[in-house]
C-alpha positions in Angstrom: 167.3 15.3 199.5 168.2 12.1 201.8 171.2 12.5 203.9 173.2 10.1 201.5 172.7 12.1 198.0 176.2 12.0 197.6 176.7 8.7 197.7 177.8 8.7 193.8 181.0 10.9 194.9 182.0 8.9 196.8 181.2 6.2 194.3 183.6 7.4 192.2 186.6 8.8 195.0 186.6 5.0 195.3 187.2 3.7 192.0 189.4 6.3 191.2 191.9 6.2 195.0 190.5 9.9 195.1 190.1 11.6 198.5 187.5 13.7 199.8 189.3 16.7 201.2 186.4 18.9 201.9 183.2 17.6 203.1 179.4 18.5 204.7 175.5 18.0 203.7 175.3 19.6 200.5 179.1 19.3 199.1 182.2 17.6 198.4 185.7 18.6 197.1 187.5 15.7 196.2 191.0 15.3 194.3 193.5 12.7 194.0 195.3 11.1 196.7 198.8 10.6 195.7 200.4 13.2 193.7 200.2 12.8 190.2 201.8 15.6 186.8 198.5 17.0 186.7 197.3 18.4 190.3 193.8 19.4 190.4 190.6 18.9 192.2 186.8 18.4 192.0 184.4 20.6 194.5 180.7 19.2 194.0 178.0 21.0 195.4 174.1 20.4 195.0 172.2 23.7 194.9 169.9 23.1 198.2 166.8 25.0 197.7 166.2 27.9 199.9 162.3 28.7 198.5 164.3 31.5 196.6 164.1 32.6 192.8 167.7 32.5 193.4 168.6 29.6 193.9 171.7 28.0 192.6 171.6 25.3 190.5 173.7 22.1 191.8 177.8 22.2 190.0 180.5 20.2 189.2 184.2 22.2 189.1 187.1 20.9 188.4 189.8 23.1 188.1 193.7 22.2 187.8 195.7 25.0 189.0 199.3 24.7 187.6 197.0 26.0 183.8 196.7 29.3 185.4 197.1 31.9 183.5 198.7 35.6 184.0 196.3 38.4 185.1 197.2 40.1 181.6 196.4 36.4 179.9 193.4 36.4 181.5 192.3 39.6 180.4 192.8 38.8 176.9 189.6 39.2 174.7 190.7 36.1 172.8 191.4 33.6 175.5 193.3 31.0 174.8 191.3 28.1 175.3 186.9 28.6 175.8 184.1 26.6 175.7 181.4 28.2 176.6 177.7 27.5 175.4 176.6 28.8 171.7 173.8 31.7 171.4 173.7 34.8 171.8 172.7 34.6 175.6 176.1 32.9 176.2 179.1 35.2 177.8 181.3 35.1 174.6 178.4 36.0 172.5 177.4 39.0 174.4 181.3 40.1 174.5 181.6 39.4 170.7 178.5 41.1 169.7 179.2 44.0 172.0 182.6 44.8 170.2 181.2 44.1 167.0 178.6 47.0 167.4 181.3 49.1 168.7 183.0 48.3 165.4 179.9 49.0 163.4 179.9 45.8 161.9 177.8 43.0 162.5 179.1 39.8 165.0 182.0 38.7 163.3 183.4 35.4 165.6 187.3 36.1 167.2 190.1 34.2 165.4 190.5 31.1 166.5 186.7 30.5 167.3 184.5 28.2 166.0 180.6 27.7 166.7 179.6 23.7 166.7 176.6 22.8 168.1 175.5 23.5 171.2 179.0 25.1 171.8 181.5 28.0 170.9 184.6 27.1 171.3 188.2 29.3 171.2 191.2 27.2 170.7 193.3 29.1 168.5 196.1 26.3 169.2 194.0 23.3 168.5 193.8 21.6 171.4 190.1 20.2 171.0 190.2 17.8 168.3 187.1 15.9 166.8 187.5 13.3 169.4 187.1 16.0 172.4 184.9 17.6 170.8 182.3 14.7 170.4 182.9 13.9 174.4 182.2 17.3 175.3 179.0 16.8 173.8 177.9 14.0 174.8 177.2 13.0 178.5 176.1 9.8 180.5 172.1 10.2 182.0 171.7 11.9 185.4 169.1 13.6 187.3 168.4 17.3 186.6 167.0 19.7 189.0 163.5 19.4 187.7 163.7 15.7 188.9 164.1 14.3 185.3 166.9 12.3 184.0 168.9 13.1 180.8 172.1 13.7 179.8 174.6 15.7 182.2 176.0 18.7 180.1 179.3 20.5 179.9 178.5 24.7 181.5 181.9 25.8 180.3 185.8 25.3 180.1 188.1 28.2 180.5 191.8 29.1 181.6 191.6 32.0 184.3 193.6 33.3 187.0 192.4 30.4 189.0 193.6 27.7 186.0 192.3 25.3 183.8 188.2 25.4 185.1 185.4 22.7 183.6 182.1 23.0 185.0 178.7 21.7 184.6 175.7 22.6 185.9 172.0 21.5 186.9 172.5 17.6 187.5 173.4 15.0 190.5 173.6 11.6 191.3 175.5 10.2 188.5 178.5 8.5 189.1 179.0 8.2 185.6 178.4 11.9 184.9 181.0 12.4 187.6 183.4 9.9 185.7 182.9 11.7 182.5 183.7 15.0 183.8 187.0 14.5 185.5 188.5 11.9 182.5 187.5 15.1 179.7 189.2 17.5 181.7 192.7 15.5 182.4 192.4 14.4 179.0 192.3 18.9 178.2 194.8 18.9 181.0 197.0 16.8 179.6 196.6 18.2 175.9 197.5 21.5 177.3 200.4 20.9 179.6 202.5 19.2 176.4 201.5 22.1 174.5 204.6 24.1 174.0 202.9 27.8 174.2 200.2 26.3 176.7 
């Protein structure tokens, strides 16, 4: 890639009075630069090819640490808020099935969880209305790691020990994408912070 392939970071550090805090060829962490109720920041880094089958795919994280949760929270096998992708290939469908064989039934979904799309999603408190939902699923255009452009796409959103975390994987050099990314997850953020058992 050309020495300025992240240009479209700091594109949107720009527009936004964001700061790039972390910095060198292949990634960025960015986050806001004055303080604001919801702390959080942005690390960006574009999967460089090593010539390996194991080669990462480029990411997008944005996590906001004060939505942390409690080790015993975390280890909850309902979490309280998941996106993750729908299937049974995705994380939460292997854990669901798994207990439901141990059950001796068939996969039964976890209360509070809901299949749409291309998506699961656990939100037992209803923080993902229509509205989010719709966003999450629907992306500006960038350029995927096979060199074709198409829609960026939500990898997951979860609370951990770490906090509130929204990634997306396997695209780059969309401002837009970028945009999109950080607005859904302060908009999640935010939704969660008023939430009185957030």
């Amino acid at each position: 890639m050309a020495p300025d392939h992240l240009d479209f970071v700091d594109i949107v550090a720009a527009a936004r009075d964001l700061v790039v805090t972390g910095a060198d060829v292949h990634h960025r962490r960015i986050e806001p630069r004055q303080p604001d109720a919801i702390t959080w920041y942005c690390d960006l880094d574009d999967g460089t090819a090593t010539d390996s089958e194991r080669d990462p795919a480029s990411y997008v994280r944005w996590v906001c640490p004060a939505l942390r949760v409690s080790r015993a929270a975390a280890a909850l096998v309902v979490p309280d808020l998941d996106v993750s992708r729908a299937g049974p290939q995705s994380d939460l469908g292997k854990l669901l099935e798994g207990f439901g064989r141990l059950a001796g039934r068939t996969r039964q979904p976890a209360p509070g969880t809901d299949a749409e799309g291309r998506y699961v999603y656990v939100d037992p408190a209803g923080i993902l209305d229509p509205a989010l939902r719709e966003r999450i699923d629907t992306w500006p255009s960038a350029m995927h790691g096979d060199g074709v452009v198409r829609p960026a796409e939500l990898s997951s959103i979860s609370r951990t020990g770490e906090g509130l975390v929204v990634t997306s994987l396997s695209w780059w050099d969309s401002p837009a994408a970028l945009d999109h990314q950080i607005d859904l997850a302060l908009d999640i953020a935010r939704r969660l912070a008023a939430h009185p058992r957030a």
